[in-house]
N, C-alpha and C positions, 0 to 999 in steps of 0.2 A: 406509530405514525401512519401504517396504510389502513387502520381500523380510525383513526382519528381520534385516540388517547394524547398523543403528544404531536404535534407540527414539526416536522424535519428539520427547524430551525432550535429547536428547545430539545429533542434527541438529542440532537449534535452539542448544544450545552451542557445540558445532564447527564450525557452518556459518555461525552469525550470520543464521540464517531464521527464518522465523515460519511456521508449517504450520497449516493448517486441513482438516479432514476434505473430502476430494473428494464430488463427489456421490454418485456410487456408499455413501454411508456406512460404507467400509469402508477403503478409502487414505488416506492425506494427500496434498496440492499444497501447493507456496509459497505463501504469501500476497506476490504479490510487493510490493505496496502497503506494508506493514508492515514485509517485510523492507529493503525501500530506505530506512523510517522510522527503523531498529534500526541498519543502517548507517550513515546518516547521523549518528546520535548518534554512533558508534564514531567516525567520521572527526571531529569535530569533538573528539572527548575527553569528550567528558557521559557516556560509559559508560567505565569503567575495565576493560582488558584486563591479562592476567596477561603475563609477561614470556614472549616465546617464541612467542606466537599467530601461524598464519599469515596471510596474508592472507586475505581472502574470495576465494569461487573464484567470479569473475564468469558461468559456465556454467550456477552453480546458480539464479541469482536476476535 
């Protein structure tokens, strides 16, 4: 997303993260807090995943 490979909105889809503007005001970083929250829903099932999804890539979050 800060190179302009994926839009912060399609990260957050595909990666299953939560991004918040870095300080600089002009990047995103993980919210890692959120994203462990977002996953944790996945893994229990409270969030409905479409058929196919990969895993989360433990590297990003």
């Amino acid at each position: 997303m800060n190179r302009g490979w994926l839009s912060p909105g399609r990260a957050e889809e595909v990666c299953r993260v939560k991004l918040r503007l870095a300080r600089n005001g002009i990047d995103y970083e993980i919210d890692r807090r959120e994203t462990a929250r977002r996953r944790g829903r996945d893994a229990e099932g409270r969030v409905s995943a479409e058929a196919g999804d990969s895993p989360p890539n433990p590297r990003i979050g």
